[in-house]
N, C-alpha and C positions, 0 to 999 in steps of 0.2 A: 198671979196665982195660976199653977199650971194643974187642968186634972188628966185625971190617969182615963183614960178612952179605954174601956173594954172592946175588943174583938168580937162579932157574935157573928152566926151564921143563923141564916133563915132558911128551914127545910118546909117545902109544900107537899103533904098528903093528902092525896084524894083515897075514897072506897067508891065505888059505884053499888049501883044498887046488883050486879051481876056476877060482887067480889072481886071485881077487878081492882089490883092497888097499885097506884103510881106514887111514886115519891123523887122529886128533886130539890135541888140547895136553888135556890131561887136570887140571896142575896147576902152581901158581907155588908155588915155594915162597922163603923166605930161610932161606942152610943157613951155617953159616963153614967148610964143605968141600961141594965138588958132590956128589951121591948118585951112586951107583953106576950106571949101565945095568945094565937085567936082559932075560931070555931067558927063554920057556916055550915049550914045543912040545905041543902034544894031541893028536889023533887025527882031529883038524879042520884046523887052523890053528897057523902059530907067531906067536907077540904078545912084539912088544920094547917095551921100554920106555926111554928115550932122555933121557936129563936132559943138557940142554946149559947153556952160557950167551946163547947170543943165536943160534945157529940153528937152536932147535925152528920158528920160524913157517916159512923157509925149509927146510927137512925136511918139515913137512907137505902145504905146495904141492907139492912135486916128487914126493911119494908120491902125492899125489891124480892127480898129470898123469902117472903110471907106469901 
């Protein structure tokens, strides 16, 4: 039995609490289900983490130009 591996990228966004936004591609992975988006919030900044199929590079650009 052979499955089919999705492609996915993993984008990291932080906000700070001073509006500052970073955004990079952290990771590729091959999964045979996309991973989950995740959320943290600190006492600084909240940081998502964003597994797409093909629009982490476009999410990154638009966060940097935010």
């Amino acid at each position: 039995m052979v499955l089919d591996l999705l492609s996915c990228i993993i984008a990291c966004t932080s906000c700070d609490d001073r509006g500052r936004v970073v955004s990079n591609i952290v990771d590729a992975v091959k999964a045979a289900s996309r991973p989950e988006s995740s959320f943290k919030s600190t006492s600084r900044k909240d940081i998502y983490l964003d597994c797409t199929l093909s629009a982490a590079r476009a999410h990154v650009e638009g966060a940097r130009l935010a």
